[in-house]
C-alpha positions in Angstrom: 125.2 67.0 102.0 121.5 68.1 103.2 118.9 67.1 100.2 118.6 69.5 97.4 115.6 71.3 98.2 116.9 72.3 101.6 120.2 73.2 100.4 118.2 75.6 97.8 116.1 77.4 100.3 119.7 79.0 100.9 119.6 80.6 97.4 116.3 81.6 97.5 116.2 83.6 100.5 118.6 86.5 98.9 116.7 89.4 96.3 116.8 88.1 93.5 116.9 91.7 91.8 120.1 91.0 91.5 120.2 89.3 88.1 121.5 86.1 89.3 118.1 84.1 89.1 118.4 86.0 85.6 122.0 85.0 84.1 121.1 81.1 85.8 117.5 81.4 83.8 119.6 82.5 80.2 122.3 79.5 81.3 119.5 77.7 80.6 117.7 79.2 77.9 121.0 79.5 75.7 123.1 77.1 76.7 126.4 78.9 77.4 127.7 81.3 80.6 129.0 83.9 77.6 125.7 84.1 75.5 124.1 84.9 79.6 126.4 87.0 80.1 125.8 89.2 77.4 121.7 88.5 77.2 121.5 89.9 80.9 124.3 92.6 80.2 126.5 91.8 82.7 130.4 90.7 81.9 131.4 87.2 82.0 133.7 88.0 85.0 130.4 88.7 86.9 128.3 86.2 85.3 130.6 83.3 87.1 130.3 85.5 89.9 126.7 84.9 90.1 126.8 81.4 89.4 129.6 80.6 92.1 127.5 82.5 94.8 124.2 81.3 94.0 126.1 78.0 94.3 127.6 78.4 97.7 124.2 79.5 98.8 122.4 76.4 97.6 125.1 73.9 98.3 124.5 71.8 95.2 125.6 72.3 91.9 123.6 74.2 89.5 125.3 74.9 86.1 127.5 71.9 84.8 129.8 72.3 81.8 128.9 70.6 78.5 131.9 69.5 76.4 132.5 68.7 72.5 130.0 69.5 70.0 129.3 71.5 66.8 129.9 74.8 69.1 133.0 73.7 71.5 130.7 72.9 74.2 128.8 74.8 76.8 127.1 74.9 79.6 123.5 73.4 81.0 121.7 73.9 84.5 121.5 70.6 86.8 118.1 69.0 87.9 118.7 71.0 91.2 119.1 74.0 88.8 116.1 73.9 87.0 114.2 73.5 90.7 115.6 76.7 91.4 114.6 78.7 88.5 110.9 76.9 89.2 111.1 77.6 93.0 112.3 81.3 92.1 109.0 81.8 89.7 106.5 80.3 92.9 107.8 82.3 95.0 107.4 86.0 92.9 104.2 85.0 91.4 103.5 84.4 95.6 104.7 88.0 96.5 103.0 89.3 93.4 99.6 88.4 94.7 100.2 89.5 98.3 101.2 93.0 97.0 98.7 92.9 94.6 96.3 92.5 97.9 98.1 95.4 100.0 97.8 97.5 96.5 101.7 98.9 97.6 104.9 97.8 98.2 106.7 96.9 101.3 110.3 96.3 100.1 111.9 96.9 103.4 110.4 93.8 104.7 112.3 91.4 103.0 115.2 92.0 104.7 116.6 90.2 107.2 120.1 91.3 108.4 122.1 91.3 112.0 123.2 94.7 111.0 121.7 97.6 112.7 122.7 100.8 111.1 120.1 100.9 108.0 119.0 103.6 105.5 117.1 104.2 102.2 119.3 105.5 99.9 119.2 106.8 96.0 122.5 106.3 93.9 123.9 109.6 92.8 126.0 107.7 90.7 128.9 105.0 90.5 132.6 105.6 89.6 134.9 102.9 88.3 138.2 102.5 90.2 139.3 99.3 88.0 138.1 96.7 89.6 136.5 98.4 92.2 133.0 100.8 92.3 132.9 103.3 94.4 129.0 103.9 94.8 127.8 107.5 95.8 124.4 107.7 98.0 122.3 110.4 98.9 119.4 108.7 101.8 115.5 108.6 101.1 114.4 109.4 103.9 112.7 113.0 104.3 113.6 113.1 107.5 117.8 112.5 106.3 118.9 116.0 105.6 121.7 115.5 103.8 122.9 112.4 104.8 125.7 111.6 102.3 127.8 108.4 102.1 130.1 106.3 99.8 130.6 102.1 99.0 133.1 100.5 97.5 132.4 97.4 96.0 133.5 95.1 93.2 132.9 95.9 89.7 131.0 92.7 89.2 128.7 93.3 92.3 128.2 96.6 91.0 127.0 94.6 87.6 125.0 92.4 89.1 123.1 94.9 91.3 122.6 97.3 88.1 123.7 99.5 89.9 122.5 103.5 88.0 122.2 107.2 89.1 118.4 107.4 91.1 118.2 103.9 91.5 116.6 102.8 95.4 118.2 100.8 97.3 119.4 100.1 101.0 122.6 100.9 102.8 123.7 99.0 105.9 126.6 98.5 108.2 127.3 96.6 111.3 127.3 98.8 114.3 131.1 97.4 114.8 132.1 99.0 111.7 131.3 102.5 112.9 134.0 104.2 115.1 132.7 107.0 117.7 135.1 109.6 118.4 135.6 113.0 120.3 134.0 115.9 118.3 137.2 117.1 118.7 139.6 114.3 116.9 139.8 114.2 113.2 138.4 111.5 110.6 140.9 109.4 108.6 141.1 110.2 104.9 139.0 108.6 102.7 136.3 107.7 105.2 132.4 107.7 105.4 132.4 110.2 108.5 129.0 112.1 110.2 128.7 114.2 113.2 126.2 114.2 116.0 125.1 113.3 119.4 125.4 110.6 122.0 121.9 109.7 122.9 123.2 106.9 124.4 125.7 105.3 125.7 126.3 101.6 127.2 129.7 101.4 128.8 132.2 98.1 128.3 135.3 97.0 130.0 136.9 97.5 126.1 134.9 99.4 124.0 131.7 101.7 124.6 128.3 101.0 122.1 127.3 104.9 121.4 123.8 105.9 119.9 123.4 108.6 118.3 121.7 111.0 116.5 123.5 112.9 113.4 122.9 115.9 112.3 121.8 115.2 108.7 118.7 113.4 110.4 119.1 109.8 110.9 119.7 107.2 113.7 123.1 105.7 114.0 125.1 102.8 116.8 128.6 102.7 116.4 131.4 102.0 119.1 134.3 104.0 121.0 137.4 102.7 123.3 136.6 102.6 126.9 137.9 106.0 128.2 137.2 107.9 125.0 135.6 110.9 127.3 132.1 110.7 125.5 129.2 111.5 127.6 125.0 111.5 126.4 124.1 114.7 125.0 128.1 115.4 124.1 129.2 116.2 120.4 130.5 113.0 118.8 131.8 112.5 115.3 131.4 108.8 113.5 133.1 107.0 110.6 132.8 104.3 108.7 135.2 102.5 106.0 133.9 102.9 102.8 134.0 98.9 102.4 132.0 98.0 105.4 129.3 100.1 103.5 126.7 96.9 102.0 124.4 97.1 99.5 121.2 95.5 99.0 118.0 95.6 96.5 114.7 94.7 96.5 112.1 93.8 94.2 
């Protein structure tokens, strides 16, 4: 296993808006995942949640269960723990001082991601499915009409994020999510789905990569079977699975 503070660059270079530097930091402060759980308001569900991602990211071990005692035992951080919390409180004092120095924000910098369909979007609100969360969006952008979509995600990530009606945030998708279609065919049911048009097209033995421009305003690359008929400059419809919808914060 590479040395600890290698592995925890891993964790580090994820928002950490997310609560999970927060539930690790009351793991610490109160000794027990339940008594985090309920200081960062999150469930318990999510609270392992946190603390099983934040340890696949950093490849080390960073809470370690305590047994026995006056209170049945508990839970502490590891030495590799407590560098995270420190490395976590460098690095936003760090940022606080560059913004400081802009004198505004630049959130969308932070994020580095292979996917290319991207927009600023504004939670209209979040509706529990069980133990899914189906996330409604309305985009930021002025120049987004009305560019309306959907995510479903787990009830814990929905925790963990915050997740509240007028809350900012970013929407992305991998271009191979998005499925181009004839203006003319139909959307599945329960789909994101957008129309358009091609504004360009790059042709493929299998599939075609389509560019296009919707009519709610925004840029979007999604892909069609070879031989769907689509041309540049031709009416195209796209859709999305509400699942391949991901969400991210920033600070």
């Amino acid at each position: 296993m590479p040395s600890s503070s290698h592995s925890l660059a891993g964790a580090l270079g994820h928002d950490l808006s997310d609560r999970r530097i927060g539930i690790l930091r009351q793991i610490g402060a109160l000794g027990s995942i339940s008594r985090a759980a309920r200081a960062v308001g999150v469930s318990y569900k999510a609270a392992w949640q946190a603390v099983d991602t934040l340890t696949n990211l950093a490849g080390v071990a960073l809470v370690e269960r305590v047994v026995g005692g006056a209170g049945g035992g508990g839970a502490r951080l590891t030495p590799a723990g407590l560098e995270l919390l420190a490395a976590a409180d460098a690095m936003a004092q760090a940022r606080s001082a560059v913004l400081q120095r802009l004198k505004q924000p630049a959130p969308r910098l932070g994020v580095k991601t292979s996917m290319r369909n991207q927009w600023p979007c504004v939670v209209e609100s979040v509706e529990r499915l069980g133990p899914i969360a189906r996330v409604h969006l309305q985009a930021a952008d002025p120049g987004a009409v009305a560019l309306s979509l959907a995510s479903r995600i787990t009830a814990e990530s929905a925790e963990l994020l915050g997740l509240q009606p007028g809350q900012a945030l970013l929407a992305l998708c991998k271009a191979t999510a998005v499925r181009a279609m004839p203006y003319a065919e139909s959307p599945a049911a329960g789909v994101n789905w957008w129309e358009g048009r091609v504004t360009r097209l790059s042709r493929g033995p299998e599939v075609d990569e389509v560019a296009a421009q919707l009519d709610a305003g925004v840029q979007m690359v999604g892909f069609a079977p070879a031989g769907s008929g689509l041309r540049v400059r031709s009416r195209v419809k796209l859709q999305v699975d509400e699942s391949a919808v991901v969400l991210a914060l920033w600070d």
